[in-house]
Backbone bond lengths (Angstrom), bond angles and torsions (degrees), N, CA, C in turn:
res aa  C-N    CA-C-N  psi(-1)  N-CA   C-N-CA  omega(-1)  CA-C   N-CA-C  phi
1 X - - - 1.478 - - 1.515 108.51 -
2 X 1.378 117.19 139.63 1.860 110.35 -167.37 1.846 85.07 -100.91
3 X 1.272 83.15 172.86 1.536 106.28 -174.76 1.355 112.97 -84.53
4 X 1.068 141.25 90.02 1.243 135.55 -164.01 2.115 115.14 -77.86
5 X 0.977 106.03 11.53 1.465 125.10 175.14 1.599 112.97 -101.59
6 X 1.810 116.50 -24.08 1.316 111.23 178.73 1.577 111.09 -111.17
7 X 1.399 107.06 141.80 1.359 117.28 -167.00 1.627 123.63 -42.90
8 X 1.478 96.73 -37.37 1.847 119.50 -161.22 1.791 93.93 -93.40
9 X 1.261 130.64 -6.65 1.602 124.10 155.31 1.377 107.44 -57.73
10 X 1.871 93.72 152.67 1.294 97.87 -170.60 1.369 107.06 -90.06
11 X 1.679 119.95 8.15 1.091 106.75 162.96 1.789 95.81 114.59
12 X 1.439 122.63 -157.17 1.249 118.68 -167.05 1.345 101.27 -87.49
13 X 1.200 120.56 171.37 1.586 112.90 174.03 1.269 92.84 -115.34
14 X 1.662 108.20 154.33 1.615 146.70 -152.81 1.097 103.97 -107.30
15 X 1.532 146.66 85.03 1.668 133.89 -168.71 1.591 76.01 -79.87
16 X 1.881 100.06 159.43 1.199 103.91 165.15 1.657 117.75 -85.14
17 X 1.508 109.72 166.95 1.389 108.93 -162.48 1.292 106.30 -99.81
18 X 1.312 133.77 -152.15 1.733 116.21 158.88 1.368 113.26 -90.23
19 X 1.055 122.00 19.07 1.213 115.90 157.81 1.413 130.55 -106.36
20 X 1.395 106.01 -17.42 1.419 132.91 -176.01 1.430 121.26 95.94
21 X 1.246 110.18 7.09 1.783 99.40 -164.59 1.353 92.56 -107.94
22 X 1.067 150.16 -32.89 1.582 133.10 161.10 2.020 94.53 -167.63
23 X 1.448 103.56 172.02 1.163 114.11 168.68 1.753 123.77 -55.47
24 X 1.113 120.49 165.11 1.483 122.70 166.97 1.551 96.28 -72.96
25 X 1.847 107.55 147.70 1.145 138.81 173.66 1.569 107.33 -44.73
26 X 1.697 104.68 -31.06 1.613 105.18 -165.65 1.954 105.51 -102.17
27 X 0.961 105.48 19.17 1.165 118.58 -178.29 1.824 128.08 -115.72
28 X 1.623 86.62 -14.55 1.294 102.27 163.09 1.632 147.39 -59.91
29 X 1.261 110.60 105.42 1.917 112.68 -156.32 1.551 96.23 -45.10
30 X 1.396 111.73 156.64 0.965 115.95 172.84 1.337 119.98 -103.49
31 X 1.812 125.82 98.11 1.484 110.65 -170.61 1.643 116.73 -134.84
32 X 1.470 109.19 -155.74 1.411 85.38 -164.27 1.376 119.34 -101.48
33 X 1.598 122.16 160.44 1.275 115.06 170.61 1.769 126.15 -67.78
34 X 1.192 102.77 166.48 1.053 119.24 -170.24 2.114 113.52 -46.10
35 X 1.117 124.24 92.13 1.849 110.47 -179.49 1.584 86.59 114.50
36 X 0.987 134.64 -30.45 1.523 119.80 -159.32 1.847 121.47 -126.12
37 X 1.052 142.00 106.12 1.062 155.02 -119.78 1.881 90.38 -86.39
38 X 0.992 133.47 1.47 1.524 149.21 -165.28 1.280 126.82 -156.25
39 X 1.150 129.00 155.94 1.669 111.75 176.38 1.305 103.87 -100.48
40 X 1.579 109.99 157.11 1.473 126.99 -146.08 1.996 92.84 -79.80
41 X 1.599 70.29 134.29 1.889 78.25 -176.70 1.752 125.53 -75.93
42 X 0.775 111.00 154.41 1.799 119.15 -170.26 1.681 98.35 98.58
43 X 1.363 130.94 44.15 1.722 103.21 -162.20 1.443 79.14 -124.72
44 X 1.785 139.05 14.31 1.411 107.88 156.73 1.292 149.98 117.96
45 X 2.012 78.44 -47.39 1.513 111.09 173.55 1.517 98.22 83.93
46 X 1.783 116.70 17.55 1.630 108.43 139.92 1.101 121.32 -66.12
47 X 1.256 146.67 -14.73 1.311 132.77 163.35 1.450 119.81 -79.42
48 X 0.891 140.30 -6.83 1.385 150.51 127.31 0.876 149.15 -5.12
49 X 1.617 85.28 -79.98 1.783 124.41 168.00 1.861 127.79 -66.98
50 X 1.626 81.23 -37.65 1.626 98.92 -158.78 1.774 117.69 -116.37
51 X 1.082 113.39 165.30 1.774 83.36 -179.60 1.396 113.74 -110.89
52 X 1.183 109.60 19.86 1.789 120.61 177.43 1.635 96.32 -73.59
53 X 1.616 104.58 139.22 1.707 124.49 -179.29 1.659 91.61 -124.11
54 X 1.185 109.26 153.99 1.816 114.07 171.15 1.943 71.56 -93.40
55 X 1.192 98.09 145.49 1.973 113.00 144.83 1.222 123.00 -163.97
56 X 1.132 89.53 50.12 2.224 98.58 147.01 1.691 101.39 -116.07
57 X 1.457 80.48 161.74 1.420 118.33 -174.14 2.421 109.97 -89.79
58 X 1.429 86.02 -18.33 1.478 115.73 166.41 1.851 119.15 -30.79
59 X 0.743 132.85 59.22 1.989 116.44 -177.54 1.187 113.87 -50.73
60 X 1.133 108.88 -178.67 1.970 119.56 -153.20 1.614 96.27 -96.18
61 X 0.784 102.79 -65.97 1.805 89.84 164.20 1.308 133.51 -34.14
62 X 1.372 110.60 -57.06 1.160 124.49 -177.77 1.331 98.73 -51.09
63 X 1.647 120.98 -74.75 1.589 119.30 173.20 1.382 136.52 -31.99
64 X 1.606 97.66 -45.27 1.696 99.59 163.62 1.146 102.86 -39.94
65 X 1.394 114.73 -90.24 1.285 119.58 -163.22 1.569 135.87 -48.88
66 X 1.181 110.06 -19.96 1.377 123.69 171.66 1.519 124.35 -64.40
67 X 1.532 108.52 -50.32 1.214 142.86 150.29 1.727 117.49 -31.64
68 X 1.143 103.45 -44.09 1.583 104.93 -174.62 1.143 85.34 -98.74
69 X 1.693 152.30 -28.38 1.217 126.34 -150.08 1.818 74.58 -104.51
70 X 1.060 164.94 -15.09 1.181 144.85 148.57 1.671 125.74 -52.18
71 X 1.456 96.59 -29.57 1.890 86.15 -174.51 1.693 100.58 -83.00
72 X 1.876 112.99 -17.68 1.099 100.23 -177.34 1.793 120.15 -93.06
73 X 1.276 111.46 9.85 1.597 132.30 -177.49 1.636 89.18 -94.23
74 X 1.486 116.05 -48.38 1.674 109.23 -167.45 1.605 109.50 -60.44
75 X 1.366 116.03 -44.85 1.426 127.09 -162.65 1.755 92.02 -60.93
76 X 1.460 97.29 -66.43 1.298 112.87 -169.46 1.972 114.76 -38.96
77 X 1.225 117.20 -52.77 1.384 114.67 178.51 1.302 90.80 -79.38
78 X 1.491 159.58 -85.89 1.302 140.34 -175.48 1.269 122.27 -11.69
79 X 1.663 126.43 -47.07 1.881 125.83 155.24 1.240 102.06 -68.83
80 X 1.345 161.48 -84.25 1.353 153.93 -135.89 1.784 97.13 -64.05
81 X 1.687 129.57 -35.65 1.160 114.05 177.72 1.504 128.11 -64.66
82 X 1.564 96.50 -37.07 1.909 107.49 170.76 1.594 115.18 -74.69
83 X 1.486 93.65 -31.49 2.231 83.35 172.03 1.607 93.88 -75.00
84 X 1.199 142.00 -10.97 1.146 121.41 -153.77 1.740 91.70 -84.08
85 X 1.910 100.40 -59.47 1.448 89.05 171.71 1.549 138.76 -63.01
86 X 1.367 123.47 -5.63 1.179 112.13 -172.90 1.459 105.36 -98.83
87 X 1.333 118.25 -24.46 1.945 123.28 154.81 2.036 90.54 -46.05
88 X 0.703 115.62 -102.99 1.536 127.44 179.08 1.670 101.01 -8.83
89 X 0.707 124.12 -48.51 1.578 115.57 175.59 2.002 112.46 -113.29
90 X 1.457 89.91 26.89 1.657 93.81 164.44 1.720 111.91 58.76
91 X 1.398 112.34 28.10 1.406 114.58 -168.56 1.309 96.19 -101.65
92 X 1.288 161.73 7.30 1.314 131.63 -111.46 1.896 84.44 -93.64
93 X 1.029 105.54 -22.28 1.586 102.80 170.11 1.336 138.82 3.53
94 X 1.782 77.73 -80.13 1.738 107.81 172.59 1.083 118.47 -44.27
95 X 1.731 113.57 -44.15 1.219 98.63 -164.01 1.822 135.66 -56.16
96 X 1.079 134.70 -19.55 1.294 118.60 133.74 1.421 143.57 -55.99
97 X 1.087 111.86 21.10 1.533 130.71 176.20 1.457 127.03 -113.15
98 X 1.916 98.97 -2.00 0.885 99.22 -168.88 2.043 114.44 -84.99
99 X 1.393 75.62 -22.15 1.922 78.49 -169.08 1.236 119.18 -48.57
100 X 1.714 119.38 8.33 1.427 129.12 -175.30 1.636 86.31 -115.17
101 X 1.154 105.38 140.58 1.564 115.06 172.33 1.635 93.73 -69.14
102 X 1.266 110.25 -73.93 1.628 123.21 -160.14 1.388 133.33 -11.50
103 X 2.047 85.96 -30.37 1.931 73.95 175.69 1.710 100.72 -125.90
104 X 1.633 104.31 51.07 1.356 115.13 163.63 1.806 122.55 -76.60
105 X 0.885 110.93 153.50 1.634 121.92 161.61 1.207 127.20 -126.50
106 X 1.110 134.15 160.04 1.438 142.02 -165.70 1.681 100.38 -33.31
107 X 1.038 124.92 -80.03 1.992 130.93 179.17 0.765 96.88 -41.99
108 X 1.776 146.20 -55.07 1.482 112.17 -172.77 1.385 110.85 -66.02
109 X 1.498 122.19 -40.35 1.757 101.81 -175.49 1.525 132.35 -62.79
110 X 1.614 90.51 -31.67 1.252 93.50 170.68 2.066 132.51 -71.98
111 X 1.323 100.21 -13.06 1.454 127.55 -178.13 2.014 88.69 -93.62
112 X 0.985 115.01 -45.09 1.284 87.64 -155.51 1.804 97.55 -105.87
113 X 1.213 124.74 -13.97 1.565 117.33 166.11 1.763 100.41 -117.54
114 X 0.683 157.25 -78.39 1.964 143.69 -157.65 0.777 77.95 -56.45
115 X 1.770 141.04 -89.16 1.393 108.04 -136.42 1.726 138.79 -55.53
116 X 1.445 97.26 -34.96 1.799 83.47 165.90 1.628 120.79 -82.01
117 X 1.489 100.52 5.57 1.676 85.97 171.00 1.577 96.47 -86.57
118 X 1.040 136.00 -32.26 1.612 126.59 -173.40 1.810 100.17 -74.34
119 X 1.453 110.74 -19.56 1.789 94.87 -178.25 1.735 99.27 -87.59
120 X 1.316 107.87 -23.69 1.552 95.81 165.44 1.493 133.49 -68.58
121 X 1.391 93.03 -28.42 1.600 86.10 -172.12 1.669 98.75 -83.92
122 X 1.445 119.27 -24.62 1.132 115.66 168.11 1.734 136.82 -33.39
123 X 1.621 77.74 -59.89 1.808 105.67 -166.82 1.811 90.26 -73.23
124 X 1.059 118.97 -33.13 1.618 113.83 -174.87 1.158 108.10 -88.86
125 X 1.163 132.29 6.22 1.644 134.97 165.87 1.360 97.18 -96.55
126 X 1.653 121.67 -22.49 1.695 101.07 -179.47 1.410 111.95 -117.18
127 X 0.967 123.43 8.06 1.881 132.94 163.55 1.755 103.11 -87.03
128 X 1.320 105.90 -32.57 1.297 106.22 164.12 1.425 139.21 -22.19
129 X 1.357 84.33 -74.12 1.790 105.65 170.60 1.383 117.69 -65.75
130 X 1.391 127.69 -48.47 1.489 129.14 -176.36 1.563 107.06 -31.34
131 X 1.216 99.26 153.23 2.176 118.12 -172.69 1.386 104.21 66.16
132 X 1.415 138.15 2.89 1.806 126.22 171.81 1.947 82.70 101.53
133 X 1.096 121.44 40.69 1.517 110.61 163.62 1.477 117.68 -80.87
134 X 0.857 143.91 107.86 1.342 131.00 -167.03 2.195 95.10 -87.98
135 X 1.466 96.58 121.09 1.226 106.33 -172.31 1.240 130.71 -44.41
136 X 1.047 115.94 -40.45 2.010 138.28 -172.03 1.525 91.64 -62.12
137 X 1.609 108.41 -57.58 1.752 109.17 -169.58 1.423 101.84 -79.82
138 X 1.117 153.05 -45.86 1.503 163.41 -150.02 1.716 89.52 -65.97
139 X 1.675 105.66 -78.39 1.727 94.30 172.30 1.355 145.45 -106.07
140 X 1.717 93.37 43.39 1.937 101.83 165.83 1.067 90.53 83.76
141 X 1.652 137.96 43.95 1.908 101.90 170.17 1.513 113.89 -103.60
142 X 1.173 115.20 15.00 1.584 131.19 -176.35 1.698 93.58 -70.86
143 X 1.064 99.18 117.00 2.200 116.87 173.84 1.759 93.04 -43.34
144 X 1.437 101.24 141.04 1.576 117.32 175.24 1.252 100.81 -41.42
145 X 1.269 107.14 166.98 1.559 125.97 -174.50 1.896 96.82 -84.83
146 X 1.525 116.79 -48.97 1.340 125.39 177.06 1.269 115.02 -71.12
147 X 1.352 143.58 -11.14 1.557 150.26 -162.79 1.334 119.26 66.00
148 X 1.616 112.72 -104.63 1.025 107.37 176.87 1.581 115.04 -93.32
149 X 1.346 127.08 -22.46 1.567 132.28 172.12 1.686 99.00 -51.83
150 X 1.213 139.42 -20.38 1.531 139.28 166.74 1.355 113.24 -54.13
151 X 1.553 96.86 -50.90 1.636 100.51 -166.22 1.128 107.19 -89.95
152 X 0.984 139.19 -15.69 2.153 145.70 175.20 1.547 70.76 -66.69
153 X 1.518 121.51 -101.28 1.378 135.53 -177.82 1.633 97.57 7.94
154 X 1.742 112.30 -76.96 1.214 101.51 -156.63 2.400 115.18 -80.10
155 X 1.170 105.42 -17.43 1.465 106.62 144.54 1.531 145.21 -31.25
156 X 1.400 96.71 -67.02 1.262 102.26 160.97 1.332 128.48 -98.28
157 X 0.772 115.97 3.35 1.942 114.98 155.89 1.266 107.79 -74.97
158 X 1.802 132.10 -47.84 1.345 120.23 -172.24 1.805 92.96 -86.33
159 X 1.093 143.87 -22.50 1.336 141.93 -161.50 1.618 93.87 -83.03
160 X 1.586 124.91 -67.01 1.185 117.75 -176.31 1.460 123.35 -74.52
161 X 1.378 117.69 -39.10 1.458 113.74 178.20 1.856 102.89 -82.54
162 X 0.632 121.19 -24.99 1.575 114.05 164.73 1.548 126.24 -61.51
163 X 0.940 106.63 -38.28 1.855 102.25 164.30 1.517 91.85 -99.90
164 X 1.033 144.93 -1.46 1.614 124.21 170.45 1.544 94.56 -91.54
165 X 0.952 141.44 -23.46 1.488 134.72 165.53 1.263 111.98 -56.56
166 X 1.663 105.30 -64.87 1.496 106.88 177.13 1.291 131.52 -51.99
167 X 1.052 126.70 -18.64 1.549 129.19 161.93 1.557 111.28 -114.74
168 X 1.048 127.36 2.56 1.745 112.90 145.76 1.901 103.39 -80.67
169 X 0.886 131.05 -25.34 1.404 118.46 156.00 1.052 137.85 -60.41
170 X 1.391 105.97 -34.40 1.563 118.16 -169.64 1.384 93.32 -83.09
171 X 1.817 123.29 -40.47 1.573 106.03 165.82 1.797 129.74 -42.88
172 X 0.973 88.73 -41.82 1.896 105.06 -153.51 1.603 111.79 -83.88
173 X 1.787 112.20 -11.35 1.203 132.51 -145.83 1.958 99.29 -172.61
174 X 1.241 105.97 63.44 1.906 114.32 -167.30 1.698 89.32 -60.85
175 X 1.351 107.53 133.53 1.552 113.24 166.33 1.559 105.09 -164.17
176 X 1.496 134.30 164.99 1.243 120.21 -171.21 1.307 87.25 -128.10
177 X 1.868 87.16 119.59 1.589 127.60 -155.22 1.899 105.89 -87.04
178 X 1.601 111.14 3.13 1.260 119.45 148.93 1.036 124.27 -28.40
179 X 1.848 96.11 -71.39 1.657 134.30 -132.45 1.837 69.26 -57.72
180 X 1.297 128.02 -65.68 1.835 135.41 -165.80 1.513 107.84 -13.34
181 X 1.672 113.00 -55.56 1.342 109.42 -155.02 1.625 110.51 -111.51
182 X 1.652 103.02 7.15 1.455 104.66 173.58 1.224 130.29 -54.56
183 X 1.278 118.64 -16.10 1.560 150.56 160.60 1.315 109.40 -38.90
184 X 1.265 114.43 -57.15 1.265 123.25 -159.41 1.725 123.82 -93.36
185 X 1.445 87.62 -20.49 1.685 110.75 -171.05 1.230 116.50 -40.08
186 X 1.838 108.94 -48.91 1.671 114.46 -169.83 1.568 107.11 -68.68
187 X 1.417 117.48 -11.92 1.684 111.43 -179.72 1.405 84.87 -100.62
188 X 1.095 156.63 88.21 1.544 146.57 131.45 1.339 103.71 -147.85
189 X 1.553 134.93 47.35 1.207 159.54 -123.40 1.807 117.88 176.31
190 X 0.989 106.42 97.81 1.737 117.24 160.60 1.472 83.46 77.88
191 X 1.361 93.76 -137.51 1.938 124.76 -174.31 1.213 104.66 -50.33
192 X 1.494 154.29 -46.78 1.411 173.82 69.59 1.417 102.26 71.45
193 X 1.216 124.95 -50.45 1.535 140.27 -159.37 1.807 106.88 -49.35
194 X 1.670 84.66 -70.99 1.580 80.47 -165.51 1.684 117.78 -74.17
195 X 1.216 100.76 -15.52 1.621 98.02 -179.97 1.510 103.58 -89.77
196 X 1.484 138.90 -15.58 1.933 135.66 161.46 1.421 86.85 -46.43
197 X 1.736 108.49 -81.55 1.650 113.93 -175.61 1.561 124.52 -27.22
198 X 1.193 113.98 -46.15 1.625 104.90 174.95 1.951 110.70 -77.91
199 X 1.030 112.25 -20.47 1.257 108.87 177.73 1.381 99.01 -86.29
200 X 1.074 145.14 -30.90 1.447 132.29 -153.05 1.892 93.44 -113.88
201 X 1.327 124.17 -13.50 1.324 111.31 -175.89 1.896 114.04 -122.41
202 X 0.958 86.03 -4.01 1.970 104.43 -177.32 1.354 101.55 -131.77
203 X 1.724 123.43 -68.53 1.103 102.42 -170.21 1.432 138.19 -75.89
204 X 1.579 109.92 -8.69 1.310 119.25 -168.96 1.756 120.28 -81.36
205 X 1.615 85.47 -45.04 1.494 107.46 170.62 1.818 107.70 -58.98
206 X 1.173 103.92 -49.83 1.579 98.36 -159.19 2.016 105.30 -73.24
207 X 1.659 102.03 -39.75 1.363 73.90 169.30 1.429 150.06 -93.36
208 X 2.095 89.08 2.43 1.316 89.50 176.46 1.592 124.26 -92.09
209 X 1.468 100.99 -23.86 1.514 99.61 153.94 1.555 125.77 -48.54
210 X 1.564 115.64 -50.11 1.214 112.42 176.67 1.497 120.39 -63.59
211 X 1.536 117.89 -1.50 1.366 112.41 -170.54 1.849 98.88 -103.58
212 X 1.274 96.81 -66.80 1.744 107.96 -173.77 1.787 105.02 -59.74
213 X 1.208 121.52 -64.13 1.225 115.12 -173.12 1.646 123.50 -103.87
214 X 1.120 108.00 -5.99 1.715 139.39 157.39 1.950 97.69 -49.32
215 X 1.297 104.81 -78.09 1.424 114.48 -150.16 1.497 94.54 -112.04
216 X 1.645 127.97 -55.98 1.542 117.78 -158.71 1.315 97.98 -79.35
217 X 1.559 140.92 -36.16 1.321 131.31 -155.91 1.528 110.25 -67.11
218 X 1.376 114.87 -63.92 1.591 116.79 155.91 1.858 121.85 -12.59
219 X 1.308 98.63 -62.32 1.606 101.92 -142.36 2.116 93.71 -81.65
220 X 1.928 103.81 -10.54 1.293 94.48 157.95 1.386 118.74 -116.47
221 X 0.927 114.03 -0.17 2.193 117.59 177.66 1.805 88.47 -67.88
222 X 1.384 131.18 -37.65 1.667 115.33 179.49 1.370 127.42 -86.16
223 X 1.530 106.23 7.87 1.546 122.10 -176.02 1.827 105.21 -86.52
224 X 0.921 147.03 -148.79 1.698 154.71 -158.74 1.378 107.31 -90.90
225 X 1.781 92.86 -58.07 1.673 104.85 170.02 0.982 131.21 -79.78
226 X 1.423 132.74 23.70 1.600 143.13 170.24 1.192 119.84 37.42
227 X 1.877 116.25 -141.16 1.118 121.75 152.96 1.437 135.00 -0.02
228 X 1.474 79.11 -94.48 2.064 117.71 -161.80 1.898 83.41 -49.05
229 X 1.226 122.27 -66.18 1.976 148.45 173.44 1.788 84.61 -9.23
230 X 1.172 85.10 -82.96 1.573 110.65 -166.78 1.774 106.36 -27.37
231 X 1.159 90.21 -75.81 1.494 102.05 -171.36 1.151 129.92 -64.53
232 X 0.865 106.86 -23.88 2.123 119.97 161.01 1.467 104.73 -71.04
233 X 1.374 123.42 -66.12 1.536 112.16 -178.57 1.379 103.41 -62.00
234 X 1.027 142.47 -95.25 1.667 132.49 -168.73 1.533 121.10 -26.61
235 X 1.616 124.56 -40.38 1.255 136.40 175.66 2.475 87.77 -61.53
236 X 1.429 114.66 -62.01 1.234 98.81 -163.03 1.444 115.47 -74.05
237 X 1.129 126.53 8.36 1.464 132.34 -166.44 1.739 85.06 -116.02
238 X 1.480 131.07 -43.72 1.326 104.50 176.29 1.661 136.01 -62.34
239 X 1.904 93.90 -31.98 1.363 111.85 172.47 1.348 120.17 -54.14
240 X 1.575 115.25 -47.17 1.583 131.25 171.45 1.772 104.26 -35.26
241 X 1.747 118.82 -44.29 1.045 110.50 -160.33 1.381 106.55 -78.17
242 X 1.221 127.06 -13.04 1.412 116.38 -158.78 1.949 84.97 -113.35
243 X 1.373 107.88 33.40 1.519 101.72 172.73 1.486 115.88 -96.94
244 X 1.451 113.21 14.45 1.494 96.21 170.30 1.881 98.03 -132.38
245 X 1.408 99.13 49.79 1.470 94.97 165.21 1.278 113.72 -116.52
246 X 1.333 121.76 29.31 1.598 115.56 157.01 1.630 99.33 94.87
247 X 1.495 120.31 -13.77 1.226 113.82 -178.21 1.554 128.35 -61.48
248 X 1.256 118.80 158.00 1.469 115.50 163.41 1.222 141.91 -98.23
249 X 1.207 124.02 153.66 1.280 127.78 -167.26 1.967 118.22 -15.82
250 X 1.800 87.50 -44.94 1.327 106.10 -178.38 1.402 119.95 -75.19
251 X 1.166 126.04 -19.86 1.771 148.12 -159.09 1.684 85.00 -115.90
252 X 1.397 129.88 -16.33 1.603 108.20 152.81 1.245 121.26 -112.20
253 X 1.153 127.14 1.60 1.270 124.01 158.48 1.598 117.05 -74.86
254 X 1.581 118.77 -38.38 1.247 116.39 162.77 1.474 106.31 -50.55
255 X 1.451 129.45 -82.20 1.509 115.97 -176.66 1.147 131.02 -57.15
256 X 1.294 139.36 9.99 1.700 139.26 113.29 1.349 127.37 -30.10
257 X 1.988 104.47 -61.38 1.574 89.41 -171.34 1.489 103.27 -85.11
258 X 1.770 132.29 -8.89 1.211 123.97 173.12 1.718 113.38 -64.96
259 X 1.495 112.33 -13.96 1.112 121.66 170.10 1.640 130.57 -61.75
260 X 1.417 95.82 -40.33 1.511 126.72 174.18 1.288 111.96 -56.90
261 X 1.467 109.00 -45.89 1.640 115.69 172.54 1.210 113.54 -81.21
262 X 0.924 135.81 -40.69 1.445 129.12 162.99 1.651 116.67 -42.76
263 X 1.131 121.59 -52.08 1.749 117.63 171.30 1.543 108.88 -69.20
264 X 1.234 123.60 -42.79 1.265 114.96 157.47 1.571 125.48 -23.51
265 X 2.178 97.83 -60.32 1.851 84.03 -178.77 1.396 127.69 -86.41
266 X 1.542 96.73 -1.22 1.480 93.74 170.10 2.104 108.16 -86.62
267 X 1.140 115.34 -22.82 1.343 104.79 175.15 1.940 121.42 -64.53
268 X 1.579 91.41 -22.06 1.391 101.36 -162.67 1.421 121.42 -104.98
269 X 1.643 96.47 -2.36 1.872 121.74 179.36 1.410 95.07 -113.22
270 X 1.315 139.53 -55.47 1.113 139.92 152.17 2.363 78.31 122.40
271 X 1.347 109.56 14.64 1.205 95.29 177.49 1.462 118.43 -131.62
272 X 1.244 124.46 158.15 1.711 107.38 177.21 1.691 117.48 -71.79
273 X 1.058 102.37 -44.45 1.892 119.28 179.62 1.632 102.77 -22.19
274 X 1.033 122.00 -71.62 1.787 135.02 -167.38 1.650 96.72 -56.80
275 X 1.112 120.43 -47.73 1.326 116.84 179.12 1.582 110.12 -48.24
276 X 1.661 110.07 -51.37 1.799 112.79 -147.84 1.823 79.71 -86.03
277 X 1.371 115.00 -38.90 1.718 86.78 162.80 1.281 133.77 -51.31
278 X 1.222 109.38 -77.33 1.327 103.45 168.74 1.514 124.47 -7.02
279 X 1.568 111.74 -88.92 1.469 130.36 142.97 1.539 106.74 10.77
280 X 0.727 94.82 -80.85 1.843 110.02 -168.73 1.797 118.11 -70.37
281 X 1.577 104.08 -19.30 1.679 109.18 160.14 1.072 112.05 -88.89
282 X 1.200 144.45 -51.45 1.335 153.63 154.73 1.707 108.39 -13.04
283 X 1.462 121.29 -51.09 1.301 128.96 -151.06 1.357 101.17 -100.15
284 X 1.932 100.80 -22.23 1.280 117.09 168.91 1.838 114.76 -49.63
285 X 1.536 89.58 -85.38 1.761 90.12 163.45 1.204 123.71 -19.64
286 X 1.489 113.52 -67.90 1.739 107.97 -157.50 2.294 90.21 -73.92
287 X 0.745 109.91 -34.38 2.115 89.64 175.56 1.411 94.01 -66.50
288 X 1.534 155.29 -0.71 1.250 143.54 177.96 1.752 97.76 -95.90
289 X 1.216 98.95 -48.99 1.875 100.92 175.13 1.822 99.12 -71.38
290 X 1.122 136.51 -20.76 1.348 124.03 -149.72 1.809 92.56 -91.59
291 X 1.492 97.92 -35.90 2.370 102.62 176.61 1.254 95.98 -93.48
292 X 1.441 147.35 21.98 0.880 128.30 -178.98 1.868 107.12 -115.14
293 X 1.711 103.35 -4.14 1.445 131.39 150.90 1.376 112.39 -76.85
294 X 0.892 119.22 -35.33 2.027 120.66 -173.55 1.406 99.58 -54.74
295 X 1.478 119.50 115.64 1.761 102.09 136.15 1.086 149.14 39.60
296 X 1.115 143.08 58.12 1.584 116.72 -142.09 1.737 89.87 -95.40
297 X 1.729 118.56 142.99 1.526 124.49 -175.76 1.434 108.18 -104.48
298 X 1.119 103.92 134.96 1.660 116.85 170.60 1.438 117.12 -24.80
């Protein structure tokens, strides 16, 4: 039996289920988090239920703040890389021209979207570890408890309730749910294509999962306010990020409650993986709806 009080345990053990890929969610021992001789109170009786453990050594403060000082390190080297090139080719011009995708090229997208997803996933692979966190357990990277029934699971929850959100909103709240992705349109075009797609279907998912519910959700689901705590601050600190994409009121209220589901599958897989899938089919669809607006050419 591992120690569920020391960082370098592998954590709870998984009886197999009848299927073999791990136990039921409701079958899960109930033990303690990571530093604390009990699990953190106000949590619900999700730990109970579900097989998600917080295990970092990380506090809720600390994470807040880390968290914001990462999305604001990502932005920041993502601008210093595009002024860097357009000094370098005597452009520095442009650079107010950029806040329009349209008259981007390959270096700006890649300077101004991959690159801070690779300094995020970076910087959250090394805040990770700090206090004796052992990384793997700190942000969920242990494979679902269910295998692959996790990741179907986490597919169609963001695939079906994600456009069933989007148009129970668009009922309740009429807006033309275009205007959302017009942003994005001029990169899903020529040379542009495959590098939007890796940012919007690999890179977006993986580092923002690894950031909000990767690293911050943990280090507050074991604080007073548990759960419910958890998922409201990380769900409103993720929404904040996607506040300067031109979206509307309505196109952030959808990525709020798509937020909601997202802590959901990590509470209910007990792993991050199913989430950044999910994540990444979800984002899949809407770049299939987003060229399916383009032009169509002779």
């Amino acid at each position: 039996m591992s120690d569920p009080t020391d960082p370098s345990s592998p954590g709870p053990e998984r009886s197999a289920g009848p299927g073999g890929e791990g136990s039921h969610p409701g079958s899960v021992p109930r033990i303690a988090s990571v530093g604390s001789g009990e699990l953190p109170p106000g949590d619900g009786g999700w730990f109970d239920r579900y097989p998600f453990r917080p295990r970092t050594r990380t506090g809720p403060v600390s994470a807040v703040a880390l968290t914001v000082i990462i999305m604001l390190i990502s932005v920041i080297v993502g601008v210093a890389a595009i002024a860097a090139k357009l000094a370098a080719l005597g452009e520095l011009g442009r650079f107010a021209t950029l806040k329009d995708p349209d008259g981007w090229d390959v270096a700006d997208l890649v300077a101004l979207l991959i690159v801070p997803q690779l300094v995020t996933v970076g910087l959250v692979a090394w805040f990770a570890g700090f206090n004796g966190s052992e990384r793997r357990l700190a942000l969920s990277l242990e494979p679902p408890v269910n295998g692959v029934r996790d990741y179907l699971l986490a597919i169609a929850l963001m695939v079906v309730l994600g456009l069933g959100i989007g148009v129970g909103i668009d009922q309740l709240f009429p807006h033309d749910s275009t205007e959302d992705v017009k942003f994005f349109l001029p990169m899903m075009q020529g040379g542009l294509l495959p590098f939007t797609l890796f940012a919007l279907v690999v890179g977006a998912p993986l580092s923002e999962e690894l950031l909000f519910r990767g690293y911050l959700f943990p280090s507050i689901a074991k604080s007073p306010i548990g759960v419910v705590g958890a998922t409201l601050i990380s769900d409103l600190l993720w929404t904040a990020l996607h506040a300067g994409n031109s979206y509307s009121a309505q196109g952030m209220l959808q990525i709020f409650l798509l937020g909601l589901v997202l802590s959901y599958i990590l509470v209910r897989t007990g792993s991050i993986w199913p989430g950044i899938v999910g994540h990444g089919a979800y984002n899949g669809v809407m770049a299939l709806f987003m060229l399916s607006m383009l032009p169509q050419t002779a």
